[in-house]
N, C-alpha and C positions, 0 to 999 in steps of 0.2 A: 227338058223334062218329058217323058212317055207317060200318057195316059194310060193309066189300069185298069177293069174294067171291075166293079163289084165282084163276088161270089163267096163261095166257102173253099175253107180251106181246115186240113186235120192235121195237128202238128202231135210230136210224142216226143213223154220224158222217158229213155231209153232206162235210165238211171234207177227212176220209182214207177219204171212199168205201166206207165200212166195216157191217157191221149184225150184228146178235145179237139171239138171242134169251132172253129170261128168265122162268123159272118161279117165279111167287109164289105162297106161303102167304098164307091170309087174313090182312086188317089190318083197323084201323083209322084212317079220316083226318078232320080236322074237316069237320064240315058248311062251314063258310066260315071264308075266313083268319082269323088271330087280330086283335081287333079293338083298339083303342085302350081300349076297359070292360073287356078280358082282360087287357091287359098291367098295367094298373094296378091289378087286384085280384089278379094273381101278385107283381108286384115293388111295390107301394106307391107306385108314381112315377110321372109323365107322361110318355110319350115324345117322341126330341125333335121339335119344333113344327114342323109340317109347313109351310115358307116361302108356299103356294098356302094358306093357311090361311084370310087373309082374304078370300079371292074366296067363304066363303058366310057367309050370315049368325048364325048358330052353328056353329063350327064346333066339329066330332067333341063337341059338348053332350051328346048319346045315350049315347055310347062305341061305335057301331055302326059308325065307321070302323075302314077294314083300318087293321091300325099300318103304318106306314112309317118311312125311315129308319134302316133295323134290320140290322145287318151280319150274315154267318151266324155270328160269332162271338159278337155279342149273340144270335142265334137260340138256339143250344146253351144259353145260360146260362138264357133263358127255357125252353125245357124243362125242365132239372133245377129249375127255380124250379118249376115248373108241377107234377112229379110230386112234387115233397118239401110241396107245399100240399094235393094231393090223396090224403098218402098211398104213395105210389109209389116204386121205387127208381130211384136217377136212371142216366139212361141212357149218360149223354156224363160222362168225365174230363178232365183237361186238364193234362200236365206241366208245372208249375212252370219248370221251366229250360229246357225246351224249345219248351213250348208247343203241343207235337202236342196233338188228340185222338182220342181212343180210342173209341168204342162198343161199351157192352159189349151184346151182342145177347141175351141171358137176359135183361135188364132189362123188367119193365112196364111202364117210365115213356113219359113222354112225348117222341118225339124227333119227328126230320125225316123226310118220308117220304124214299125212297131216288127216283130219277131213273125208274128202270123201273116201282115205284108208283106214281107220279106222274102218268105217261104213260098206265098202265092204267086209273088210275081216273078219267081227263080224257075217256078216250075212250069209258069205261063200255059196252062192246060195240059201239060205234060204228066205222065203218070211214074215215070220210070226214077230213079237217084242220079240222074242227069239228064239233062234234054238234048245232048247229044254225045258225041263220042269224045273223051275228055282230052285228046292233041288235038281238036279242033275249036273248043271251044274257052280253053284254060291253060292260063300258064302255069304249071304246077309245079313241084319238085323235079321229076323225071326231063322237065326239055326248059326250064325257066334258065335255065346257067344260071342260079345262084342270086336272081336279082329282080327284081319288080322289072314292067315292061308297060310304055304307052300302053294305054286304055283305046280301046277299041279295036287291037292287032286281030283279036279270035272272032271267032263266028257268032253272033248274038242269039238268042232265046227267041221261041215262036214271037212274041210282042218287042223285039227289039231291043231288048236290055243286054248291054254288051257285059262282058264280064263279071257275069255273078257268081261265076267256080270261080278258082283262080284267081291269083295274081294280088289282091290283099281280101284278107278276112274285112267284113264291115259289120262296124258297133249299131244295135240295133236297140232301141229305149230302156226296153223290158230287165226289171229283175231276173235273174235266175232263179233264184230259191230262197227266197228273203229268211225264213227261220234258218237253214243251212248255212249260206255263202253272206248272209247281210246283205251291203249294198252292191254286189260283184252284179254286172251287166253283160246281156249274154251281145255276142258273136257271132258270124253268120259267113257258109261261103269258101273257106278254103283262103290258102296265101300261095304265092310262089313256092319258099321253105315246103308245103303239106302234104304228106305223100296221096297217090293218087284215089286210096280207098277215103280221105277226110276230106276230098270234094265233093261234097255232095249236097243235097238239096236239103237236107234234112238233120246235116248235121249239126251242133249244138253246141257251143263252147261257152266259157266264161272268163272273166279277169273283175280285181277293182277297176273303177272308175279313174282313177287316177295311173292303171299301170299303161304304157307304149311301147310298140317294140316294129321294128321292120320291115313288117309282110301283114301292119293291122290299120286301117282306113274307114272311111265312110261313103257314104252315101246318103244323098240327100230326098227328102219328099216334102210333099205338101202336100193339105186336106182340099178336097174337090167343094167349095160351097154350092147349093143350089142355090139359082137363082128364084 
């Protein structure tokens, strides 16, 4: 995990023309997405088989592929999996009969970063729709060949964070538009598949909770307590 440091940060719905801004408390966020060697030493199981699998010739052998596949409702479940192997109080509930979930925000454990840490820590003081030149820092459509790629191959962000363009999109807590979309949760970040103008710092997607697909992943954080 890279420490974050506080600050503001101004996000925009491009959509309803709209902007805010939000002040965060220090965090924590993984160094690089969770990898396919993570998910399997939290939950005991392979995730499921990435279909572009065969295009290398061992493929995620290492465990140092991002996971994919991974709905943000499988996300949540791998967190509380994540903090109750580490020790941690889990962070995310989930009714029974309804099926909401809840965050509880006193928790240590491990969850999702929220949309506006996301954004803050992608652009790690940087002002521009990338913090560097996008063949050096993401694998994207244009040089990916067609398939997710170990975490940590490109050049990481002023604070360290290795691949936050590129290489998979990551599920991030937040609603999208709850009157609009319902429960659809936004996205963050760019995939391998994205051409090179949808990596960017600021852009903005959405899906249900429940959709997965090949080039869609996470990332992990955690809440900084004072002491």
């Amino acid at each position: 995990m890279t420490p974050v440091p506080g600050g503001a940060v101004e996000l925009r719905d491009d959509r309803r023309g709209t902007s805010w801004r939000t002040e965060l408390a220090p965090f924590l966020l993984g160094t690089y997405p969770v990898t396919t060697g993570l998910h399997r030493a939290v939950t005991g199981a392979d995730p499921t088989p990435d279909p572009a699998a065969h295009l290398t010739a061992d493929p995620a052998a290492n465990g140092a592929a991002p996971v994919t596949n991974i709905s943000w409702l499988d996300a949540i479940e791998l967190c509380n999996q994540a903090s109750a192997r580490a020790g941690f109080g889990r962070a995310y509930s989930r009714d029974a009969r309804s099926g909401e979930v809840t965050w509880d925000r006193a928790s240590d454990g491990y969850r999702l970063p929220t949309e506006a840490e996301w954004q803050y820590a992608c652009k790690a003081g940087t002002s521009g729709y990338r913090y560097g030149d996008i063949d050096d820092i993401a694998w994207y459509a244009d040089n990916s060949g067609g398939r997710a790629h170990d975490v940590g191959g490109k050049k990481p962000n002023p604070w360290g964070l290795h691949d936050m363009l590129g290489n998979v999109w990551e599920w991030c807590w937040d609603l999208y538009d709850e009157e609009v979309y319902g429960s659809y949760r936004i996205f963050r970040g760019g995939g391998w598949a994205e051409s090179a103008r949808g990596c960017g710092a600021s852009v903005r997607r959405r899906s249900h909770p429940t959709f997965a697909i090949d080039d869609l992943g996470l990332r992990l954080a955690r809440t900084v307590r004072s002491a």
